[in-house]
PDB file of N, CA, C and O in Angstrom:
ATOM      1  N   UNK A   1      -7.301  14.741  15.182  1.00  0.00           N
ATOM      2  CA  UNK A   1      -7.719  13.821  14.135  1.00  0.00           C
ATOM      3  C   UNK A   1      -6.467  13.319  13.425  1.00  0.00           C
ATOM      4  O   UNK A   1      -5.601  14.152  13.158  1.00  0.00           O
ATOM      5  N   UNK A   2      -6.272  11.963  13.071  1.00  0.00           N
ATOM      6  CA  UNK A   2      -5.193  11.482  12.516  1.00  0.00           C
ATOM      7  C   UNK A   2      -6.030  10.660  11.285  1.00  0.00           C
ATOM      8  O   UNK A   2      -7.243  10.501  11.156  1.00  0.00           O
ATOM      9  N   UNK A   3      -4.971  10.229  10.482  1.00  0.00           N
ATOM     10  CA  UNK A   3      -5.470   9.667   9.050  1.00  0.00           C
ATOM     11  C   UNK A   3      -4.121   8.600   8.873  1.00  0.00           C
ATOM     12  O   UNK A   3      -2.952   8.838   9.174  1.00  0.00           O
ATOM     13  N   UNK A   4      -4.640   7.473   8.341  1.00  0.00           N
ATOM     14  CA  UNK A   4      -3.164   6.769   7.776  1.00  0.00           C
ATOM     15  C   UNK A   4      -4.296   5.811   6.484  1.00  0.00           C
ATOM     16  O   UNK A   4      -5.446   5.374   6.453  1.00  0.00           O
ATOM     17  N   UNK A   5      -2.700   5.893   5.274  1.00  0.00           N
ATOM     18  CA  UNK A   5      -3.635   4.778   4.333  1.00  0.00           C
ATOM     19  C   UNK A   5      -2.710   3.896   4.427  1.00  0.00           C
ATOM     20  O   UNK A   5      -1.570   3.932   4.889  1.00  0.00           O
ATOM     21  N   UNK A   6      -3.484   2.901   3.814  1.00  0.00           N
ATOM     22  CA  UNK A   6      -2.704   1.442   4.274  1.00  0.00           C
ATOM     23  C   UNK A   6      -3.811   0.866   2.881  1.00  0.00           C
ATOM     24  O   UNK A   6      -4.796   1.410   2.382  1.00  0.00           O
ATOM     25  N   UNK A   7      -2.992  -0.710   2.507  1.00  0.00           N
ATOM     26  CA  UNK A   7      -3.227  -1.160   1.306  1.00  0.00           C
ATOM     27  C   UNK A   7      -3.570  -2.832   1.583  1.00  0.00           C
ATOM     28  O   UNK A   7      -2.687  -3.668   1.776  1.00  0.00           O
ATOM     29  N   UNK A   8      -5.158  -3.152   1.555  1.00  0.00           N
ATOM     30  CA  UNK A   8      -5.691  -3.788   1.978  1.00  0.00           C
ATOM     31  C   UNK A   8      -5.208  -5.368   1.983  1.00  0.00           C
ATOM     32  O   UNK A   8      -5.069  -5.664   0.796  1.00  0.00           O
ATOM     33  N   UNK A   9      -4.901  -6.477   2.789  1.00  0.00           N
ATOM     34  CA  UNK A   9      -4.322  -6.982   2.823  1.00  0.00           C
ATOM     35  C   UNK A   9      -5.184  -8.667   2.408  1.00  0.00           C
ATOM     36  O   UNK A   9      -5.035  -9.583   1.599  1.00  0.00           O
ATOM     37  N   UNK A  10      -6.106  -8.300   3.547  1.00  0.00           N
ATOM     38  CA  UNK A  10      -7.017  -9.811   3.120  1.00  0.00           C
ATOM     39  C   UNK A  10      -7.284 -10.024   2.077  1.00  0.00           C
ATOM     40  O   UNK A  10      -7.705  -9.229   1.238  1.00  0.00           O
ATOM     41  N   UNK A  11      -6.973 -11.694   1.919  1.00  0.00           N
ATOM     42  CA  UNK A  11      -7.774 -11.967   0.308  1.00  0.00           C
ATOM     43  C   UNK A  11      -9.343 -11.847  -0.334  1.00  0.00           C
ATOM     44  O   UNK A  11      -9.718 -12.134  -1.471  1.00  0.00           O
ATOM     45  N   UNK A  12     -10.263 -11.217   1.029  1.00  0.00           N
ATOM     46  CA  UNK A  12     -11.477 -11.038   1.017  1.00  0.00           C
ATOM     47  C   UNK A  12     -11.815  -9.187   0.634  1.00  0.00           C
ATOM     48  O   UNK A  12     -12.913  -8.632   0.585  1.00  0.00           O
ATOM     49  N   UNK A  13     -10.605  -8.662   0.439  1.00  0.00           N
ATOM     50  CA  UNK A  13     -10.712  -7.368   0.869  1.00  0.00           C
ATOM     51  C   UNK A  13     -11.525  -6.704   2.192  1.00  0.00           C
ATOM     52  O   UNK A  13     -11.367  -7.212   3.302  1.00  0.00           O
ATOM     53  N   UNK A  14     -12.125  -5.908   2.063  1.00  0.00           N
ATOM     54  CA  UNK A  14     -13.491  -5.929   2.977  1.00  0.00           C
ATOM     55  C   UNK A  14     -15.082  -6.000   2.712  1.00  0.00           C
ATOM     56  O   UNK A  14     -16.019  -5.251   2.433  1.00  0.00           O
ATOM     57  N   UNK A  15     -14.739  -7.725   3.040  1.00  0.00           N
ATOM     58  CA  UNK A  15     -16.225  -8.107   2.547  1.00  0.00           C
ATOM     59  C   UNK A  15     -16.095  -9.302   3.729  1.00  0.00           C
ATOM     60  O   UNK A  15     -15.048  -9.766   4.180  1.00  0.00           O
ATOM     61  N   UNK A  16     -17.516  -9.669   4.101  1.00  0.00           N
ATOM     62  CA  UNK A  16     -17.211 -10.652   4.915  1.00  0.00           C
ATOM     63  C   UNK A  16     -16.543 -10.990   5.948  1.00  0.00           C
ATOM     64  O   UNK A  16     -16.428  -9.873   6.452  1.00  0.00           O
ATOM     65  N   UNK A  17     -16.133 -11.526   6.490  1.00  0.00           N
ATOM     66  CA  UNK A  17     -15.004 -11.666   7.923  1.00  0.00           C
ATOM     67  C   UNK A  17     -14.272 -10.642   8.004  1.00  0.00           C
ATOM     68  O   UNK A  17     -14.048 -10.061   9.065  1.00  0.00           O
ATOM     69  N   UNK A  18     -13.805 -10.297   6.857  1.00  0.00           N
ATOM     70  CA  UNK A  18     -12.785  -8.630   7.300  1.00  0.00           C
ATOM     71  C   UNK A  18     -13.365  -7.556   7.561  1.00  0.00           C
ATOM     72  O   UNK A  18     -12.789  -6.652   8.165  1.00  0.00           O
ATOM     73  N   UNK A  19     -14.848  -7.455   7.068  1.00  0.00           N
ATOM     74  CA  UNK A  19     -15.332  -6.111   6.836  1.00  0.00           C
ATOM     75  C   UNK A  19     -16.073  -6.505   8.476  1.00  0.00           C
ATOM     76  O   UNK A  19     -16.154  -5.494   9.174  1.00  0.00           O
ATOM     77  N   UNK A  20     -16.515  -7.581   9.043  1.00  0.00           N
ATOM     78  CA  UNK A  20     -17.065  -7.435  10.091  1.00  0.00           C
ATOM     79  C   UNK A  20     -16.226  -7.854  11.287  1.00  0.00           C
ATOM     80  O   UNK A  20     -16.785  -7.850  12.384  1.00  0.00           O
ATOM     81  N   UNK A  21     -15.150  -8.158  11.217  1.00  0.00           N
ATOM     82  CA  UNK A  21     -14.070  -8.037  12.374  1.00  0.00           C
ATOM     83  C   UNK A  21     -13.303  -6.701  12.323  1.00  0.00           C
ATOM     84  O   UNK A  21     -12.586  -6.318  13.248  1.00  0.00           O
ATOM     85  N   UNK A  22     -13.539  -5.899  10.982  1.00  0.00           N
ATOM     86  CA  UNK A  22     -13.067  -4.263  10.842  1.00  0.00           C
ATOM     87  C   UNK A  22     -14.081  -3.435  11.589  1.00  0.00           C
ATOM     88  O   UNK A  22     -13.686  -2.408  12.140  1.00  0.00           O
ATOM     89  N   UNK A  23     -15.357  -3.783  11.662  1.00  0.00           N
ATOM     90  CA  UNK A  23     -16.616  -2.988  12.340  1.00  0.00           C
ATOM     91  C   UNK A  23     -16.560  -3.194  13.950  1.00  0.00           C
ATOM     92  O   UNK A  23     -16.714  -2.466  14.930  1.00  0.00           O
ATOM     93  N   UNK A  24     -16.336  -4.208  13.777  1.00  0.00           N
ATOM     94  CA  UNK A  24     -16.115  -4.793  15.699  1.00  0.00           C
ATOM     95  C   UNK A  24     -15.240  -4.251  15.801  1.00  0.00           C
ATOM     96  O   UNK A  24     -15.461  -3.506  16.756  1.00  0.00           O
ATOM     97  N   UNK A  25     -14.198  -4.056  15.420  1.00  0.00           N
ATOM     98  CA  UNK A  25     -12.761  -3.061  15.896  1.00  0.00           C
ATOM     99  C   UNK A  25     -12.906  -1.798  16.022  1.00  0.00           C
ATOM    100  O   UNK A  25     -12.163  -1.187  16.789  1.00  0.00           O
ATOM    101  N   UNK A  26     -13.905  -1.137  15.288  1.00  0.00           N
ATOM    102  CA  UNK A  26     -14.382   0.284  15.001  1.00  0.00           C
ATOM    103  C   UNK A  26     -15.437   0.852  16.257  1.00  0.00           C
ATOM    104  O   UNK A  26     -15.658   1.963  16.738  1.00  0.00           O
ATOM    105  N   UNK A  27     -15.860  -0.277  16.462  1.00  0.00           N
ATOM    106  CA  UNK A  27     -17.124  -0.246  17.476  1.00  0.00           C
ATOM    107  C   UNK A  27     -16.454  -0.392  18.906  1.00  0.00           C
ATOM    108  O   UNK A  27     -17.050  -0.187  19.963  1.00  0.00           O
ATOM    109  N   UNK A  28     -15.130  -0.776  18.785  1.00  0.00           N
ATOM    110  CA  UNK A  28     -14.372  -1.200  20.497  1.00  0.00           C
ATOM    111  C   UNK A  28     -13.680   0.647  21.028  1.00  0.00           C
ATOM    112  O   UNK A  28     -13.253   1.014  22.123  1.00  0.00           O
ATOM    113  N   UNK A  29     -13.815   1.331  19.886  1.00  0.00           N
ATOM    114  CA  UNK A  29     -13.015   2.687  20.528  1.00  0.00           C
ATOM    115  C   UNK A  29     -14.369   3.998  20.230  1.00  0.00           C
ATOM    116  O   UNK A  29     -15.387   3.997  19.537  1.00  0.00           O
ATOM    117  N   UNK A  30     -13.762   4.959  21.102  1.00  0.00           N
ATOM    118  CA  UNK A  30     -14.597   6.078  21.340  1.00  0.00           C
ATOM    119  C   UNK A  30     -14.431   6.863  20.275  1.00  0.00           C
ATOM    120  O   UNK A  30     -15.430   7.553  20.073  1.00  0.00           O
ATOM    121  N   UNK A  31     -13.302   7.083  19.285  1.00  0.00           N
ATOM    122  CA  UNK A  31     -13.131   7.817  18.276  1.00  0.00           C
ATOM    123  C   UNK A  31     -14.179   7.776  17.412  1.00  0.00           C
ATOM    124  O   UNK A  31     -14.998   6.857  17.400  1.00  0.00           O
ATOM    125  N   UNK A  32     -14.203   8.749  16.666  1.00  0.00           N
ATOM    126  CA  UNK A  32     -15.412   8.599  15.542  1.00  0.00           C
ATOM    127  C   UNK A  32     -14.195   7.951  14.547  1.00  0.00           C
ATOM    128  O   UNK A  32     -12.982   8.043  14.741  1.00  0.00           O
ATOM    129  N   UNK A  33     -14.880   7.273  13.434  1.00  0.00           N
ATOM    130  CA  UNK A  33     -13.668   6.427  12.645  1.00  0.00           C
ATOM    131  C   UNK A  33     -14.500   6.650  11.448  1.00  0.00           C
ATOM    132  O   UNK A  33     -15.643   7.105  11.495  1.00  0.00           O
ATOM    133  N   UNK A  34     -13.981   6.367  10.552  1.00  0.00           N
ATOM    134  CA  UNK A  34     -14.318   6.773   9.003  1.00  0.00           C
ATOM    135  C   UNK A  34     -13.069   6.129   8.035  1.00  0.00           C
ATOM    136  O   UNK A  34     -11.855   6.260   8.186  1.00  0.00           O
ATOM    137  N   UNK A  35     -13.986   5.224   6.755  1.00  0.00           N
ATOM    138  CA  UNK A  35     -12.822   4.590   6.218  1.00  0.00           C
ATOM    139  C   UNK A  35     -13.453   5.263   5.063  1.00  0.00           C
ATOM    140  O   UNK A  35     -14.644   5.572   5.028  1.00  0.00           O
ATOM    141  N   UNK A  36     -12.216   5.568   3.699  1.00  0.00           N
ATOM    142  CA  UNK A  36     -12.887   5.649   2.314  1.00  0.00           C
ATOM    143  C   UNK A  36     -11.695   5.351   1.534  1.00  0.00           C
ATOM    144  O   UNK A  36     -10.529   5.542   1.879  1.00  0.00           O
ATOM    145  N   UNK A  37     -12.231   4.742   0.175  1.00  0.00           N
ATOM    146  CA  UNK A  37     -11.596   3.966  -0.560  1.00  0.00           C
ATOM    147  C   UNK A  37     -10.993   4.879  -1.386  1.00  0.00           C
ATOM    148  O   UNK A  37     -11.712   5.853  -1.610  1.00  0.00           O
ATOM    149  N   UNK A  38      -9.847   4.898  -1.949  1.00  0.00           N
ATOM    150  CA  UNK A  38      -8.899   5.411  -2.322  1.00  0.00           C
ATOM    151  C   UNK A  38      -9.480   6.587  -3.370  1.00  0.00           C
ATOM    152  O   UNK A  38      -9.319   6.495  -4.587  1.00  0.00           O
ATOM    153  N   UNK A  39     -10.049   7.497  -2.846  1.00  0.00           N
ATOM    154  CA  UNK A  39     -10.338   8.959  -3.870  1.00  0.00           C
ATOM    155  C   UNK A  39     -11.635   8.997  -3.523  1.00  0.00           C
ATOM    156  O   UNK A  39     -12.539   9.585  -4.118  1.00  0.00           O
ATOM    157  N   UNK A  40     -11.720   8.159  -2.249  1.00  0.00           N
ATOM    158  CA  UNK A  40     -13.633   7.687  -2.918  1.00  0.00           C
ATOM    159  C   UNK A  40     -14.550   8.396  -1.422  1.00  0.00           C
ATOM    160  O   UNK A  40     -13.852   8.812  -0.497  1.00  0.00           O
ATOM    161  N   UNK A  41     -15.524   8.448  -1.345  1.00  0.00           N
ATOM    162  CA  UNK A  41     -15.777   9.286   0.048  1.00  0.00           C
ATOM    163  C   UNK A  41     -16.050   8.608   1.075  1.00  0.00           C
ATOM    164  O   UNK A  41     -16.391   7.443   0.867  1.00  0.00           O
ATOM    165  N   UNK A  42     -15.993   9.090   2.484  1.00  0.00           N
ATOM    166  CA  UNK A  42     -15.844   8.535   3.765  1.00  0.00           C
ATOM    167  C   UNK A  42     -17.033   7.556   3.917  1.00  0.00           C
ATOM    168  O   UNK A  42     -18.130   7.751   3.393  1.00  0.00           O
ATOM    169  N   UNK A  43     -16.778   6.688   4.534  1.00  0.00           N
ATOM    170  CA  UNK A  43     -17.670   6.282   5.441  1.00  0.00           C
ATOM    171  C   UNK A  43     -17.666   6.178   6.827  1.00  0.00           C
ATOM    172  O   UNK A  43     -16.594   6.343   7.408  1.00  0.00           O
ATOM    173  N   UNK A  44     -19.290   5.784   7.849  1.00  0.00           N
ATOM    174  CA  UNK A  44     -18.460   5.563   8.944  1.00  0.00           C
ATOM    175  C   UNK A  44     -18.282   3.993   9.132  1.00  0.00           C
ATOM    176  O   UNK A  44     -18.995   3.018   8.890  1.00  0.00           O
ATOM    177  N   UNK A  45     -16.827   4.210   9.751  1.00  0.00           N
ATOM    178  CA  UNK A  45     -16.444   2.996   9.891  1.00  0.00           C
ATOM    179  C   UNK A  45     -17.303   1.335  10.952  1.00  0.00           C
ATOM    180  O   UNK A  45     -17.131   0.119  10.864  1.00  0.00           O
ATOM    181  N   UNK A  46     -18.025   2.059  11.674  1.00  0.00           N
ATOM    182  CA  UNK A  46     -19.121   1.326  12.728  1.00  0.00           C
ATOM    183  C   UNK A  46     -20.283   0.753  11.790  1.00  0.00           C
ATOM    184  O   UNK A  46     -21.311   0.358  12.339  1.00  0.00           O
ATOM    185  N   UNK A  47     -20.173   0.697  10.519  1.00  0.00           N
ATOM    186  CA  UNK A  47     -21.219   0.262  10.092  1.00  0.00           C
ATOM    187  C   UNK A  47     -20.942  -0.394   9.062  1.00  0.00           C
ATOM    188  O   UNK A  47     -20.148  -0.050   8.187  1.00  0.00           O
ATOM    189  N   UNK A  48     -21.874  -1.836   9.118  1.00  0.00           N
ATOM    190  CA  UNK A  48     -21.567  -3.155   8.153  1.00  0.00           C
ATOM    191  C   UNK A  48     -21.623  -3.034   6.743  1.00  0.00           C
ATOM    192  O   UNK A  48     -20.973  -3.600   5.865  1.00  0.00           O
ATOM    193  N   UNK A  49     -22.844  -1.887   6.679  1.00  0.00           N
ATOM    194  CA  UNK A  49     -23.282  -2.204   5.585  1.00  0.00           C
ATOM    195  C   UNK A  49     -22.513  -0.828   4.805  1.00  0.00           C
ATOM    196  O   UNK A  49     -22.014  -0.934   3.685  1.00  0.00           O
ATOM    197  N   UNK A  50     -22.510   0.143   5.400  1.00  0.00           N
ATOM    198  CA  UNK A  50     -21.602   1.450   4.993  1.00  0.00           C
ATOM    199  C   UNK A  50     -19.935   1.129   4.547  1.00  0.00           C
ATOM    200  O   UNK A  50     -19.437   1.706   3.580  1.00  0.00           O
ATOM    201  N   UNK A  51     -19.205   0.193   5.336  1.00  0.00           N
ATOM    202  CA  UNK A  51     -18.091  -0.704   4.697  1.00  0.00           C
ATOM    203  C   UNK A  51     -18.057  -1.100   3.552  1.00  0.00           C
ATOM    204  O   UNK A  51     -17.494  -0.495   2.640  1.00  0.00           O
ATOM    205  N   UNK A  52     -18.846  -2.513   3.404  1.00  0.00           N
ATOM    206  CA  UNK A  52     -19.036  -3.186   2.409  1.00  0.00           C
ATOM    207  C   UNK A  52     -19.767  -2.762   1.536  1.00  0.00           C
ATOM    208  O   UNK A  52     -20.136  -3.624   0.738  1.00  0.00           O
ATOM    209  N   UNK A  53     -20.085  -1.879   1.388  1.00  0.00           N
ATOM    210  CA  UNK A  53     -20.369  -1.210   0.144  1.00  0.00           C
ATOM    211  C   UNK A  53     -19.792  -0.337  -0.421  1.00  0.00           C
ATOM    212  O   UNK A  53     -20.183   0.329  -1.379  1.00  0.00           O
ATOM    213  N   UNK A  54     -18.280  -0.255   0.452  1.00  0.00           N
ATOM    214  CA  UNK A  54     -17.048   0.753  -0.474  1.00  0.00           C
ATOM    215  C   UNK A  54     -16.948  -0.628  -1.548  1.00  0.00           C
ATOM    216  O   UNK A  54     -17.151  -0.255  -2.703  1.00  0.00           O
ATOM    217  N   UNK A  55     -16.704  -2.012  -1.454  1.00  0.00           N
ATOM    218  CA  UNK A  55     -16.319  -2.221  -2.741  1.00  0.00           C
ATOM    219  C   UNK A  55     -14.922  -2.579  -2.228  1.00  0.00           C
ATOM    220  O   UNK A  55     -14.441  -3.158  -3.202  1.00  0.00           O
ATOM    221  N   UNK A  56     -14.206  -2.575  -1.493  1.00  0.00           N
ATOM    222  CA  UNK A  56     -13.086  -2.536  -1.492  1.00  0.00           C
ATOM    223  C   UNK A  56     -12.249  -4.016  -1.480  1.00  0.00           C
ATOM    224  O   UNK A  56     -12.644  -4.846  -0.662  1.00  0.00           O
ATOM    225  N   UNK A  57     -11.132  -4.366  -2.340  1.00  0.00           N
ATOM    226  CA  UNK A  57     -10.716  -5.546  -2.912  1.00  0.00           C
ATOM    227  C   UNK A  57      -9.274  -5.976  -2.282  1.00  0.00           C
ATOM    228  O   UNK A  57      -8.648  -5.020  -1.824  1.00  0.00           O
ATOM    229  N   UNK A  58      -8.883  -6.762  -2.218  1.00  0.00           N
ATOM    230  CA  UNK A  58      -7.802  -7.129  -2.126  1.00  0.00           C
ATOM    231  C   UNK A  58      -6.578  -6.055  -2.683  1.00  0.00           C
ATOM    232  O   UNK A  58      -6.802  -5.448  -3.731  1.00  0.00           O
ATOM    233  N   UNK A  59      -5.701  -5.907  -2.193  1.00  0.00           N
ATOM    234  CA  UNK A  59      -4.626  -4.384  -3.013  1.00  0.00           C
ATOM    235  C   UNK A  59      -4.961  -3.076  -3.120  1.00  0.00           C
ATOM    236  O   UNK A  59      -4.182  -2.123  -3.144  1.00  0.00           O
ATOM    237  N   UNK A  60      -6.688  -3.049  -3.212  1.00  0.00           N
ATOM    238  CA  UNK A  60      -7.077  -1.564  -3.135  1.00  0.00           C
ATOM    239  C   UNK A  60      -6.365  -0.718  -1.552  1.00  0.00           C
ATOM    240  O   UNK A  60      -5.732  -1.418  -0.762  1.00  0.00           O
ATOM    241  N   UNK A  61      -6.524   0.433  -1.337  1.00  0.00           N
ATOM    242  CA  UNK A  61      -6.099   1.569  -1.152  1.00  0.00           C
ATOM    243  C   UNK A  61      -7.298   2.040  -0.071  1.00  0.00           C
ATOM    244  O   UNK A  61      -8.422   2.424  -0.394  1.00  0.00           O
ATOM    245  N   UNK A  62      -6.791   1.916   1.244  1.00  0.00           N
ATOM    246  CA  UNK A  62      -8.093   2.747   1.468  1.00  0.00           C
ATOM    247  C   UNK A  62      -7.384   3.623   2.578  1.00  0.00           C
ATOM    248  O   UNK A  62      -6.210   3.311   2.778  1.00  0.00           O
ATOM    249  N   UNK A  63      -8.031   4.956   3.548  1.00  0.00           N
ATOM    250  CA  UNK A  63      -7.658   6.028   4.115  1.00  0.00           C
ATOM    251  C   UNK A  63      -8.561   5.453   5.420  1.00  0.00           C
ATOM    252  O   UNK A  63      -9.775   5.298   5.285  1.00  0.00           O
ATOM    253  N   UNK A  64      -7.899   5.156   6.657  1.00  0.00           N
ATOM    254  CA  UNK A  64      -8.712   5.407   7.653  1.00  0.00           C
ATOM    255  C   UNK A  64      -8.614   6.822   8.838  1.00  0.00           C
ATOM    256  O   UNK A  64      -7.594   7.199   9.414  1.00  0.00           O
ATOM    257  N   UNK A  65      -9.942   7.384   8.951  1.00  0.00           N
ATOM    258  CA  UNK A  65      -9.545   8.418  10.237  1.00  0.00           C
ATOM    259  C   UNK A  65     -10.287   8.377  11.301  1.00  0.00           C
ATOM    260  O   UNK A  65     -11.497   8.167  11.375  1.00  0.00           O
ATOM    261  N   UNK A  66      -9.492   8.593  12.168  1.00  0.00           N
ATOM    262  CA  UNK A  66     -10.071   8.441  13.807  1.00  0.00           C
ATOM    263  C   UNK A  66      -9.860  10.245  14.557  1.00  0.00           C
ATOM    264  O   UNK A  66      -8.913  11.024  14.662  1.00  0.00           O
ATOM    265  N   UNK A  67     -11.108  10.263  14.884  1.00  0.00           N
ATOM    266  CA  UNK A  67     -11.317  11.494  15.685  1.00  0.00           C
ATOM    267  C   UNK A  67     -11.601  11.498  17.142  1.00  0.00           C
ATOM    268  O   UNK A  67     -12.789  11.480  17.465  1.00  0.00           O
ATOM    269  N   UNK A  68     -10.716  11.517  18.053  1.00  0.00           N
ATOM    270  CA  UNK A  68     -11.630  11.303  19.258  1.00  0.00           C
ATOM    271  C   UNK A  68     -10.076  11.175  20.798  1.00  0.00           C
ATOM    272  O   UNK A  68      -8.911  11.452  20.512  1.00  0.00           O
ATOM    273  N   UNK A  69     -10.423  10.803  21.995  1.00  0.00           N
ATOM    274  CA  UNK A  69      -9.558  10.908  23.134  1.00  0.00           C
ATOM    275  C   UNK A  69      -8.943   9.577  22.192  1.00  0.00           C
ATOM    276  O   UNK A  69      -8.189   9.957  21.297  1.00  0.00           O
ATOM    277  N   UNK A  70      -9.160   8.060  22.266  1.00  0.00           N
ATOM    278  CA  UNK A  70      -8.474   7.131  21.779  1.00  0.00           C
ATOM    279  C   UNK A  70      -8.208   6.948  20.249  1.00  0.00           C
ATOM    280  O   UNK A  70      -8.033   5.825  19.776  1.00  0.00           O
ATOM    281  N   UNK A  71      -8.188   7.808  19.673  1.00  0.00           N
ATOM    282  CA  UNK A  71      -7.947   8.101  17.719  1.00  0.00           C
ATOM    283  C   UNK A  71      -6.963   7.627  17.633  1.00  0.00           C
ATOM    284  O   UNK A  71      -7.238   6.805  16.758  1.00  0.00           O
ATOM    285  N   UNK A  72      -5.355   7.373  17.982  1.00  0.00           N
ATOM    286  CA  UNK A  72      -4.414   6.723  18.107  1.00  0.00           C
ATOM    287  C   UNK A  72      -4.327   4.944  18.059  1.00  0.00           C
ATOM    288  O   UNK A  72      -4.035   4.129  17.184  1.00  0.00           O
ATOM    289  N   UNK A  73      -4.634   4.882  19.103  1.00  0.00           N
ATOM    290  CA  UNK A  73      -5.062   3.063  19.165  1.00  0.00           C
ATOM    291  C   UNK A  73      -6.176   2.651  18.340  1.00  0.00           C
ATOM    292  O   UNK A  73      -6.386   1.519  17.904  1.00  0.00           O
ATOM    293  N   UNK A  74      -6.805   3.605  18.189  1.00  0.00           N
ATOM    294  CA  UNK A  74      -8.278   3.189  17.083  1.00  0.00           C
ATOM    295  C   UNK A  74      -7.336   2.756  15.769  1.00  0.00           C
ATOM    296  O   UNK A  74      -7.578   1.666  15.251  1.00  0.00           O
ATOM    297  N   UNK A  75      -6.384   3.498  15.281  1.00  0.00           N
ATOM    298  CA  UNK A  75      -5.933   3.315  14.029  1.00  0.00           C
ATOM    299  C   UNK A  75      -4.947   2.677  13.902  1.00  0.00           C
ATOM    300  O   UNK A  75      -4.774   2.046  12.859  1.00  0.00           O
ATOM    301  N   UNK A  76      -3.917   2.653  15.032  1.00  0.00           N
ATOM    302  CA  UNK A  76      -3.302   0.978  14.987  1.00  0.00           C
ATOM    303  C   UNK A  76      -4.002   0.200  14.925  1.00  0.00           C
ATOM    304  O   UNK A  76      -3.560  -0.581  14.082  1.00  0.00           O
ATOM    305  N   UNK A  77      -5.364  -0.328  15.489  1.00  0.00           N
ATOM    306  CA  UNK A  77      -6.137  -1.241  15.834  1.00  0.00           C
ATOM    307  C   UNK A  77      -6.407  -1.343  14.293  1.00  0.00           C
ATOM    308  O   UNK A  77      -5.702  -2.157  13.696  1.00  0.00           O
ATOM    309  N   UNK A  78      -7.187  -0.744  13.673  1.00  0.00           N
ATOM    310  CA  UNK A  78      -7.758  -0.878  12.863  1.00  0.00           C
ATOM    311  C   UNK A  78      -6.815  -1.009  11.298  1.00  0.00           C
ATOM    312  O   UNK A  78      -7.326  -1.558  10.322  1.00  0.00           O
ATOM    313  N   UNK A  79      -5.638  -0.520  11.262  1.00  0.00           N
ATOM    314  CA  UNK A  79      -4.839  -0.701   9.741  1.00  0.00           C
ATOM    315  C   UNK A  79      -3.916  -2.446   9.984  1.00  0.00           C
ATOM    316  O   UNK A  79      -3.423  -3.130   9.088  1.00  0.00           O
ATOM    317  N   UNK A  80      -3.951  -2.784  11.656  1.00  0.00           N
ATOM    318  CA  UNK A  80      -3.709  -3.988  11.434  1.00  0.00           C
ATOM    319  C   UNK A  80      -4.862  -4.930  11.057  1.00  0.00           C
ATOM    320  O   UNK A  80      -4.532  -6.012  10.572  1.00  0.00           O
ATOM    321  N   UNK A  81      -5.911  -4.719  11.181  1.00  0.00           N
ATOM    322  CA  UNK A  81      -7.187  -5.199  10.969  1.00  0.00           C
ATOM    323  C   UNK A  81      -7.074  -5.662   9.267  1.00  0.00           C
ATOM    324  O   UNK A  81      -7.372  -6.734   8.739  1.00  0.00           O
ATOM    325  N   UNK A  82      -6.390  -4.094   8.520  1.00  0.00           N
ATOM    326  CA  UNK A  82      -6.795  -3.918   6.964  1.00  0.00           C
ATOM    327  C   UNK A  82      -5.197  -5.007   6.611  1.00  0.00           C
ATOM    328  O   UNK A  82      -5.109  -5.625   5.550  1.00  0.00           O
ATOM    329  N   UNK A  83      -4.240  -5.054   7.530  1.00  0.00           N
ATOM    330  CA  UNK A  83      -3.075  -5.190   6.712  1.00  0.00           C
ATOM    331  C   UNK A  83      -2.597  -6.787   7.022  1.00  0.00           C
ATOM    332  O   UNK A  83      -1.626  -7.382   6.554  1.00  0.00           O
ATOM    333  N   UNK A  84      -3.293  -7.115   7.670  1.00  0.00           N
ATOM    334  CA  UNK A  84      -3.046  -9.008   7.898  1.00  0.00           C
ATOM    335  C   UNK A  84      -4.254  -9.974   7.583  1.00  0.00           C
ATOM    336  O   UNK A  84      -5.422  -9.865   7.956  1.00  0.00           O
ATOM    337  N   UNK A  85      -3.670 -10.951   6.799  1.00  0.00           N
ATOM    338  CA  UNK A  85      -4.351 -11.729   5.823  1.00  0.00           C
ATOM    339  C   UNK A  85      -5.164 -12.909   7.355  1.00  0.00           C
ATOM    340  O   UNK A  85      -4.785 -13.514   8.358  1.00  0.00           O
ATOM    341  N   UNK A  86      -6.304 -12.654   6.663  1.00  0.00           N
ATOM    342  CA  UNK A  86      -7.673 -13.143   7.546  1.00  0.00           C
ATOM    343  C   UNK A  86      -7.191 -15.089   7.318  1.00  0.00           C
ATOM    344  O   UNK A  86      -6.974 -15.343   6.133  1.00  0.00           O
ATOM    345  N   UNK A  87      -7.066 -16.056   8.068  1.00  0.00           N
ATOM    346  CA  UNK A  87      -6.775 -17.634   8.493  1.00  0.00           C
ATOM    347  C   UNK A  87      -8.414 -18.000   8.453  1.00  0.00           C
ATOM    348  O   UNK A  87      -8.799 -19.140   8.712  1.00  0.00           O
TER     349      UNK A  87
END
């Protein structure tokens, strides 16, 4: 199991296009994945509505972890997801 935090980048935070191109990314690997907002408790990351209802904003803080054979690429995959501003 690995963990990295990273400090949310889109101007949408995760809501909308980020939070559901973050779920499609979550949903492409075998790891179990789990995001939670800075102090705040896990979620799993495969789910739209379990995301976007951390709340999470532009600059906030969040922890992602990946458990699984591909947990590695899950979390590159996914903190570039959190750390480049959505076009």
């Amino acid at each position: 199991m690995i963990s990295r935090s990273v400090e949310v980048v889109p101007e949408n935070g995760l809501h909308a296009r980020p939070a559901a191109r973050f779920v499609q990314t979550a949903n492409g690997y075998e790891a179990a994945v789990t995001v939670a907002a800075d102090e705040g408790e896990a979620v799993n990351a495969t789910s739209m509505i379990a995301v976007t209802a951390l709340g999470v904003g532009q600059g906030d803080r969040v922890t992602v972890t990946a458990d699984g054979e591909d947990e590695e690429e899950a979390i590159e995959a996914l903190c570039a997801v959190l750390t480049e501003p959505v076009e």
